[in-house]
ROKESE-993844 format. One line per field, with one value per residue (C-alpha): x, y, z; residue in one letter; residue number from 1. Coordinates in pm, 1 decimal. Example, Ala and Ser with C-alpha at 12.3 -4.5 7.8 and 13.67 -1.06 7.14 Angstrom:
BEGIN
east <- [1230.0  1367.0] .
north <- [-450.0  -106.0] .
up <- [780.0  714.0] .
rest <- [A  S] .
nr <- [1  2] .
***
This chain:
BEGIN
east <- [4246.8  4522.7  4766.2  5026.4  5213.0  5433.0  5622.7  5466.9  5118.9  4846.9  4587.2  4342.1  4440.3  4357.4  4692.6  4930.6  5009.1  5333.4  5493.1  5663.9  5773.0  6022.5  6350.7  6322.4  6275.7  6063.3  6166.7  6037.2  6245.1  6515.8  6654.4  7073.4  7189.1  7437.0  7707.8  8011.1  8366.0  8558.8  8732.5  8836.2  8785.3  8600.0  8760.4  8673.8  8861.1  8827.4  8786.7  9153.2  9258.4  9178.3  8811.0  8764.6  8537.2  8750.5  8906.7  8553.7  8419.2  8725.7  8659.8  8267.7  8206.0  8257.5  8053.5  7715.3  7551.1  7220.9  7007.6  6725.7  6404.5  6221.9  5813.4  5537.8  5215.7  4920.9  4584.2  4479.9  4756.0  4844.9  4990.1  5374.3  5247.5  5138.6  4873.7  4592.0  4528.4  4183.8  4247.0  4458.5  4214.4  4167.8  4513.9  4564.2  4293.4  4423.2  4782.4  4646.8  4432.2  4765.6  4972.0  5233.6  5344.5  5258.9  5565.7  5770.1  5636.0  5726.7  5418.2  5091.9  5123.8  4944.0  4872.6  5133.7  5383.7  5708.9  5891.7  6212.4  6229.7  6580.0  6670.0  7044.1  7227.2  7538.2  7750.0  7801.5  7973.5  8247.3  8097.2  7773.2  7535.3  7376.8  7143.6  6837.4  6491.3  6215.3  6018.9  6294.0  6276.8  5893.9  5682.4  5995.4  5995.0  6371.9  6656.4  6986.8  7246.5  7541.2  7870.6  8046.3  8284.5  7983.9  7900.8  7608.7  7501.9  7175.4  7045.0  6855.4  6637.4  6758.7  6496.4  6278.7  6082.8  5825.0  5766.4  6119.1  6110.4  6438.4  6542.0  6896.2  7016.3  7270.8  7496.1  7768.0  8071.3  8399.2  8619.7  8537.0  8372.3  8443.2  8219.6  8118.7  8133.5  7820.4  7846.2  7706.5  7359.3  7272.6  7609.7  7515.8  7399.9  7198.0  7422.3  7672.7  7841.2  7656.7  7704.1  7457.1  7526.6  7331.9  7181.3  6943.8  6738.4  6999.9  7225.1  7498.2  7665.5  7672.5  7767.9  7572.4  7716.1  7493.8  7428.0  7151.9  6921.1  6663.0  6675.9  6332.7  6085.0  5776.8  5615.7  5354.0  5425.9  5493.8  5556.6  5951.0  5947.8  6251.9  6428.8  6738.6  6639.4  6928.8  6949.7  7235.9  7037.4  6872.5  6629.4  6444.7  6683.9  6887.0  6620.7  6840.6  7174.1  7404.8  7421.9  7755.9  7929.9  8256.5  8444.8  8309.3  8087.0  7743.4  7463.8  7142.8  6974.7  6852.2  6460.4  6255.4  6201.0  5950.7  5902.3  5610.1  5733.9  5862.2  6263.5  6499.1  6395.6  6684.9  6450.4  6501.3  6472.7  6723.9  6672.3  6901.3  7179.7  7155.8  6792.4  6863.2  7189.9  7005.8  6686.5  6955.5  7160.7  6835.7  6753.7  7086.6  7042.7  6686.7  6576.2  6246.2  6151.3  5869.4  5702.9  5517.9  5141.9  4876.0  4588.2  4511.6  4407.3  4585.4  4525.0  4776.0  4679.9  4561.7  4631.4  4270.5  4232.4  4504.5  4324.9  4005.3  4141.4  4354.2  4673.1  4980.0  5151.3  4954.6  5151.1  5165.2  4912.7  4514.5  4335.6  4054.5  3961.5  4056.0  4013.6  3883.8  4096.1  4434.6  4692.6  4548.6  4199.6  4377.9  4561.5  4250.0  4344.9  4016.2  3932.9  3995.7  4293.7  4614.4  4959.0  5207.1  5482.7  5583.0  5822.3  5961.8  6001.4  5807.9  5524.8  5544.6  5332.6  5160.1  5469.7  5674.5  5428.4  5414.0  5809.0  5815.2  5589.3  5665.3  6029.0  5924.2  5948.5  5651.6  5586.0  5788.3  5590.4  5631.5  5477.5  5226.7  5152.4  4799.7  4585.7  4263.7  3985.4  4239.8  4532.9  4798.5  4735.7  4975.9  4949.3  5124.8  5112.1  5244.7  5263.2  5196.4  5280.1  5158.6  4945.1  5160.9  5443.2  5573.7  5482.1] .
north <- [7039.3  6812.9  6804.6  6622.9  6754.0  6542.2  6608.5  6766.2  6613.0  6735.7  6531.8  6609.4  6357.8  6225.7  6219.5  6477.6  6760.1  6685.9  6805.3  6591.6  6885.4  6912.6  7094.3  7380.8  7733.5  7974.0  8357.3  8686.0  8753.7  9004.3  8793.9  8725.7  8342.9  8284.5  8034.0  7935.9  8025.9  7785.5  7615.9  7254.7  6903.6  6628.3  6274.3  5999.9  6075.3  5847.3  6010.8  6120.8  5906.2  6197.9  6162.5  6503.3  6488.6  6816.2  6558.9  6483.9  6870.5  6933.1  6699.6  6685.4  7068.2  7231.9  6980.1  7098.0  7375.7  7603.4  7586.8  7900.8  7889.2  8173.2  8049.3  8232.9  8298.0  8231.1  8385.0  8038.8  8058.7  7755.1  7520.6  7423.9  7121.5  6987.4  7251.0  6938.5  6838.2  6765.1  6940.7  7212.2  7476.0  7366.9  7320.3  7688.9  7830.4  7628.7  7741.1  8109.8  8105.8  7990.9  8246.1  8000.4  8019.1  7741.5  7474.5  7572.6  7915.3  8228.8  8445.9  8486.2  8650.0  8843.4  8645.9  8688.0  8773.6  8659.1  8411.6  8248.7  7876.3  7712.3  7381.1  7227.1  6970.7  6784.2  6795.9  6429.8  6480.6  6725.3  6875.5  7037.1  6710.9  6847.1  6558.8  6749.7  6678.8  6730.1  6907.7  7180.2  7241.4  7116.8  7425.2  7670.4  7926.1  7952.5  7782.5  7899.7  7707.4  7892.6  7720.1  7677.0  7991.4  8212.3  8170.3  8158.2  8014.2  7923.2  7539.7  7389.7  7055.8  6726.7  6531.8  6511.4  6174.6  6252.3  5917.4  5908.0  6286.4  6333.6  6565.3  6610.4  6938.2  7043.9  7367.0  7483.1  7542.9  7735.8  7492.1  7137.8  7121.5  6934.3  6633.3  6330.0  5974.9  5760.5  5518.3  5173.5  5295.7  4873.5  4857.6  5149.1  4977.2  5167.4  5356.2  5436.9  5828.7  6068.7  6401.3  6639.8  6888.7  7115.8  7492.5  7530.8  7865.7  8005.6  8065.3  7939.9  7581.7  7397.6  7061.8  6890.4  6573.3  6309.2  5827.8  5637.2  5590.2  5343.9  5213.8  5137.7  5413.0  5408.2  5799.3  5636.0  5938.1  5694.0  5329.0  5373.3  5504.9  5332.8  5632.1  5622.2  5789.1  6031.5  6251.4  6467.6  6812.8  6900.3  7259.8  7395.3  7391.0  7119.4  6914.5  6794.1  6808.4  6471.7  6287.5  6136.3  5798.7  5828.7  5806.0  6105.7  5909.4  5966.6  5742.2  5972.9  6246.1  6460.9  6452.9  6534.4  6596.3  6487.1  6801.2  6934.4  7262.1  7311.2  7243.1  6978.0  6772.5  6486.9  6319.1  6368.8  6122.0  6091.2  5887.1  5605.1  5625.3  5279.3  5378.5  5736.8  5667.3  5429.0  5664.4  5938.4  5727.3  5699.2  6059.2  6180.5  5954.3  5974.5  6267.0  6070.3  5751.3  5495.1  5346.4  5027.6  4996.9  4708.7  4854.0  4679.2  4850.6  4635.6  4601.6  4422.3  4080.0  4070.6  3748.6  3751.8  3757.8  3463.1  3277.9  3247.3  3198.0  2935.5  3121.6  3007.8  3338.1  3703.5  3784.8  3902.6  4196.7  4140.3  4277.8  4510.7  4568.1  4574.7  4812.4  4768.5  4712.7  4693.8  4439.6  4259.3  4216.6  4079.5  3847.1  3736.5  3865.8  3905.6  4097.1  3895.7  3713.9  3731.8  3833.3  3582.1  3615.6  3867.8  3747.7  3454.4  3695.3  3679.5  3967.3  4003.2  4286.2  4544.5  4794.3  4472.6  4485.7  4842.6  4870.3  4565.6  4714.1  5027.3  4928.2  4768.4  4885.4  4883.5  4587.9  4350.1  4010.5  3880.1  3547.7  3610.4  3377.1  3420.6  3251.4  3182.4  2925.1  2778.5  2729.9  2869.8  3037.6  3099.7  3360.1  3599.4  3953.3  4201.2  4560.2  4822.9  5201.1  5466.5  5719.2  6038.5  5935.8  6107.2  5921.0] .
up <- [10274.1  10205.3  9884.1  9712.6  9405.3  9241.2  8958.3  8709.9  8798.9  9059.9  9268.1  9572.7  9766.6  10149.8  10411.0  10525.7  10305.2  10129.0  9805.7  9555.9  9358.0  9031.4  9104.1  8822.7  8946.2  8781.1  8853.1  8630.6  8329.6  8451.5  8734.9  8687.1  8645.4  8882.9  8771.9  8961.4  8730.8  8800.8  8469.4  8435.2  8273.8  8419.1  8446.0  8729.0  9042.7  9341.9  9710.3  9826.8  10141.2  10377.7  10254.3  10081.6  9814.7  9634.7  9354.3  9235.7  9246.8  9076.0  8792.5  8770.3  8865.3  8516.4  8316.9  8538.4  8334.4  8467.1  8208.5  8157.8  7939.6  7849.5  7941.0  7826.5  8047.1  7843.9  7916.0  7977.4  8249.5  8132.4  8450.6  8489.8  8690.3  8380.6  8168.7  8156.0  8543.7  8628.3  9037.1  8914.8  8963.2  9291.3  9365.2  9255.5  9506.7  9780.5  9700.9  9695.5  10002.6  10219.7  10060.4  9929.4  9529.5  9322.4  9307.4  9092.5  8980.7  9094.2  9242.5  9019.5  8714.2  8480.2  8144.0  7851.9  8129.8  8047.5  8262.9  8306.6  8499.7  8565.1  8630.7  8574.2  8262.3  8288.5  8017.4  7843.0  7494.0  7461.1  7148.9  7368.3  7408.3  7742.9  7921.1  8181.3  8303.9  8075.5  8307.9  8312.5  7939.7  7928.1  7677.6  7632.0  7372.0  7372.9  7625.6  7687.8  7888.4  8109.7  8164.4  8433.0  8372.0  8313.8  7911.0  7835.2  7509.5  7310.2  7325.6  7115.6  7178.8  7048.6  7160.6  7526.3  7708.0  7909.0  8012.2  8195.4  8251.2  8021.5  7778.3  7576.3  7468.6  7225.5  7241.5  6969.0  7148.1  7058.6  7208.2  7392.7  7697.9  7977.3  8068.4  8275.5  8307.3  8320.4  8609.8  8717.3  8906.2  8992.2  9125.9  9441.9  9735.4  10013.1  10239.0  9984.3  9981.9  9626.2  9561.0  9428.7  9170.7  9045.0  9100.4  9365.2  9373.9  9055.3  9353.0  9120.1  9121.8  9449.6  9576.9  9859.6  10023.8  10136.3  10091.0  9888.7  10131.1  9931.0  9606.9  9364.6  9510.9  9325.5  9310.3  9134.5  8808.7  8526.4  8401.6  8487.7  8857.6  8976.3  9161.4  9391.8  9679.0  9846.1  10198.2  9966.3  9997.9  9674.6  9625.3  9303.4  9044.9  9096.9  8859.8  8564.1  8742.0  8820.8  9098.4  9160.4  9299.8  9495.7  9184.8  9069.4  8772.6  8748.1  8863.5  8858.9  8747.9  9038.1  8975.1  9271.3  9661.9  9941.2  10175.4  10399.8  10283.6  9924.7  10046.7  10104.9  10422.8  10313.2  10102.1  9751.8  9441.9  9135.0  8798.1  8808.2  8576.6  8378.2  8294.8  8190.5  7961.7  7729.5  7669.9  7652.6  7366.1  7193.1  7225.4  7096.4  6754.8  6654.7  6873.4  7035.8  7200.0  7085.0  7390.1  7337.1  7439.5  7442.3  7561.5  7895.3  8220.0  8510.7  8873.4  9191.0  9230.6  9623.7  9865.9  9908.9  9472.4  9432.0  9727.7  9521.2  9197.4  9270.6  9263.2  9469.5  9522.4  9487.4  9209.1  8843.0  8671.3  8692.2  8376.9  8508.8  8160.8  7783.6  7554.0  7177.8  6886.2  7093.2  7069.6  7405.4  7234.3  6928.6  7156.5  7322.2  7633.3  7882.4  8214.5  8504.5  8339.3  8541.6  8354.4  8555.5  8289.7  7931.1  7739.5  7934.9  8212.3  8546.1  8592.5  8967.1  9004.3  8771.9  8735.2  8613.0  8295.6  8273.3  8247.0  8035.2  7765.2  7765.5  7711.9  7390.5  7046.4  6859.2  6605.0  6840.0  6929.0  7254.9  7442.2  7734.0  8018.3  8183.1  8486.1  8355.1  8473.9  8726.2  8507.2  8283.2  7919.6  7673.7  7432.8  7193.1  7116.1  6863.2  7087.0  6922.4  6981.7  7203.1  7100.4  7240.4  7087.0  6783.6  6445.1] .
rest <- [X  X  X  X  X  X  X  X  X  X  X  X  X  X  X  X  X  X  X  X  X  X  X  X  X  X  X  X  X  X  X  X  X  X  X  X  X  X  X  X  X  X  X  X  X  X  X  X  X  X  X  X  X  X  X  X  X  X  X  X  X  X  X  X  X  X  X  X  X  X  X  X  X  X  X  X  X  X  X  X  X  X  X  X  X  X  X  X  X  X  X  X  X  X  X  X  X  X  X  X  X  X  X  X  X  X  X  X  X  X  X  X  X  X  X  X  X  X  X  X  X  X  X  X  X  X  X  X  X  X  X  X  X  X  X  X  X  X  X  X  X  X  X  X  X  X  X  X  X  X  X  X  X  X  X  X  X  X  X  X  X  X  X  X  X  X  X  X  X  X  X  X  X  X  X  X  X  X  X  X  X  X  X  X  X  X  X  X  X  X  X  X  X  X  X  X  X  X  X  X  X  X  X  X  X  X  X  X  X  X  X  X  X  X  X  X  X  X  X  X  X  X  X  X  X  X  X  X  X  X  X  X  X  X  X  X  X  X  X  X  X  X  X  X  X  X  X  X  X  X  X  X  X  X  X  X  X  X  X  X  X  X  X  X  X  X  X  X  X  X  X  X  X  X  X  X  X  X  X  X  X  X  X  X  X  X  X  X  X  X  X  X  X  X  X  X  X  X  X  X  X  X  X  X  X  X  X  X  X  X  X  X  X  X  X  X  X  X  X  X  X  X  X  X  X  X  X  X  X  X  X  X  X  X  X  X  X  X  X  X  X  X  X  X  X  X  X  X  X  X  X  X  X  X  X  X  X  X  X  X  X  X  X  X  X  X  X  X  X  X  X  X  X  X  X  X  X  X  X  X  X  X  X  X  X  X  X  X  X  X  X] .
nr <- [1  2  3  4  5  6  7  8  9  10  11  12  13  14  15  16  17  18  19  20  21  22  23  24  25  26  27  28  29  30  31  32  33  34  35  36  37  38  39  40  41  42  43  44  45  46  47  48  49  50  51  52  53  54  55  56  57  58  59  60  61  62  63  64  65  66  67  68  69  70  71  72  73  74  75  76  77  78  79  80  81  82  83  84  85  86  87  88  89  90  91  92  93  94  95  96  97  98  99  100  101  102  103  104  105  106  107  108  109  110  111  112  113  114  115  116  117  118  119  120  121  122  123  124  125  126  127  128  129  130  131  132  133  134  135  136  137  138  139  140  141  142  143  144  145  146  147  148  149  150  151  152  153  154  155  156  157  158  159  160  161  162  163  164  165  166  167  168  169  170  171  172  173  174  175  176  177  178  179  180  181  182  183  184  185  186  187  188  189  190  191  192  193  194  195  196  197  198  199  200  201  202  203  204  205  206  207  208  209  210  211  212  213  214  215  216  217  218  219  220  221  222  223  224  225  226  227  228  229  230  231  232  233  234  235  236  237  238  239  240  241  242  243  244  245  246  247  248  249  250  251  252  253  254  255  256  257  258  259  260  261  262  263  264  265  266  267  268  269  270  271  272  273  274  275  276  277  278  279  280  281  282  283  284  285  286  287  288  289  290  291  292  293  294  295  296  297  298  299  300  301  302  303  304  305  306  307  308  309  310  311  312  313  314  315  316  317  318  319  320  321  322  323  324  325  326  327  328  329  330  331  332  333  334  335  336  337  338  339  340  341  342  343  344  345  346  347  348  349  350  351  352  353  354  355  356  357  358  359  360  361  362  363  364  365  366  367  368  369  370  371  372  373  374  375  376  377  378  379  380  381  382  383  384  385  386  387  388  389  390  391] .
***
């Protein structure tokens, strides 16, 4: 039987078995946070001429908080790769039958157990704005953040996105807190040096050195997949926590890993920075996100497709269907139209529209360009909002 876990989602898939797994660690209430103690305040430092990266652990290392929340196990033994998944059961026998503990869970437990997961912040306001995953924080009963120099201090939650898998916290400290710098995550180019911050395995605050190795991976988890993907090692735990340029700024928000085995193989997958700082602006003022939706279900446009449609290139979104009372049936958008531009942008492939849209608040109109019968359409549609999104 083969597997792949991704995030927070679960699916019986065909291929190798392979685990794209959050970074949060569940352990049994009890266990000790480790934090490093090491005081200081975070500016951007470039690499010293001898190539140490010290300056930047200096300056970035007390801004990077663990962050602990208290789970509770429900009799329905509710999942933490999601609580909904249509293979989880089967994911759980196949998980128990090989002996192995369910990503990020400790060993079974019995229901109404109580639980503690970790997963890393960064510090980004020096009044206790903390910015995480939300997987890390995703159903906890209470969350409590640890500082660099070992306080530990209730959090509360400002506001989460499951849709970009980010979450801001807010602390109330006695004095303010260190923090860091956003950087310029379209300015990295493949090859260049990160760090990776964060604590793996609550083994306390540790610093792994690695480059970008690709930029855009797609995990296929959500409309805004565009990670940066890093060899810097990163383990359970390090989900939430910064990843760093050479000035010490940062440009992602360690997210995930690729591994045959549940650990860091050098393949691990970070949030890019300009993406995560405007959902987290949003977060930190109205404490939510509106998506915007139109009620389409889109396929890739094929060479073999464009070929007998009459399309020059395969590109753009193919409607496979639309659904009833949406704002693409008001439009008069039909299945079998092809999206080739949203507004006055080019919709080179499905994800294009995805990102467009749900980039969009809801009420906005936008013009639509479609193939249909062998030429272009134009059209315009009002989007409106997603249903999981607060009212």
């Amino acid at each position: 039987m083969s597997n792949i876990v991704r995030r927070y989602r679960a699916a019986a898939l065909l291929g190798a078995a392979v685990i794209i797994a959050p970074l949060s660690v569940a352990t049994f209430a009890g266990r000790d946070v480790a934090a490093a103690t090491a005081p200081g305040s975070a500016v951007a430092v470039p690499v010293t001429s001898g190539g140490s990266f010290a300056p930047i652990v200096s300056a970035d290392k007390p801004a990077v908080v663990t962050i602990t929340t208290v789970i509770r196990a429900d009799n329905d033994e509710t999942s933490q790769l999601g609580g909904d998944l249509p293979f989880d059961d089967q994911f759980r026998q196949f998980f128990r039958d090989q002996g192995i503990p369910l990503p990020d869970q400790a060993p079974e437990r019995r229901p109404t157990q109580r639980a503690e997961a970790l997963g890393s912040g960064f510090i980004v306001t020096s009044d206790g704005y903390i910015v995480t995953n939300n997987h890390v924080i995703d159903k906890a009963s209470s969350i409590t953040v640890t500082l660099d120099d070992g306080t530990q201090v209730p959090a509360k939650l400002v506001g989460a996105d499951p849709k970009n898998d980010l979450a801001v916290l807010k602390i109330k400290p006695t004095k303010p807190l260190a923090t860091v710098a956003w950087g310029d995550s379209d300015a990295l180019r493949v090859g260049d040096q990160v760090l990776a911050i964060g604590n793996p395995f609550g083994i306390g605050t540790t610093v792994t050195a690695g480059i970008v190795s690709a930029r855009g991976r797609d995990l296929n988890s959500g409309p805004y997949d565009d990670f940066i993907q890093i060899d810097a090692p990163i383990n359970r735990g390090n989900s939430g926590g910064p990843l760093v340029d050479a000035e010490g700024r940062v440009v992602g928000i360690n997210t995930a890993i690729y591994s045959p085995n549940g650990g860091s193989v050098g393949v691990g997958f970070a949030i890019p920075s300009d993406q995560a700082q405007k959902v987290v602006a949003e977060l930190m003022k109205d404490g939510w996100i509106q998506h915007g939706f139109i009620g389409v279900e889109i396929q890739p446009v094929t060479t073999d497709i464009a070929d007998a449609i009459g399309l020059h290139r395969a590109e753009g979104a193919l409607v496979a269907g639309v659904n009833g009372g949406t704002p693409a049936a008001k439009a008069g958008l039909r299945a079998g139209d092809i999206i080739t531009a949203f507004g006055g942008s080019p919709v080179k492939s499905p994800r294009d529209l995805s990102r467009m849209v749900a980039d969009l608040t809801p009420g906005t109109s936008k013009s639509m360009s479609v193939w249909r019968a062998g030429k272009t359409k134009d059209l315009s549609i009002t989007v409106g909002r997603n249903a999981g999104d607060r009212q």
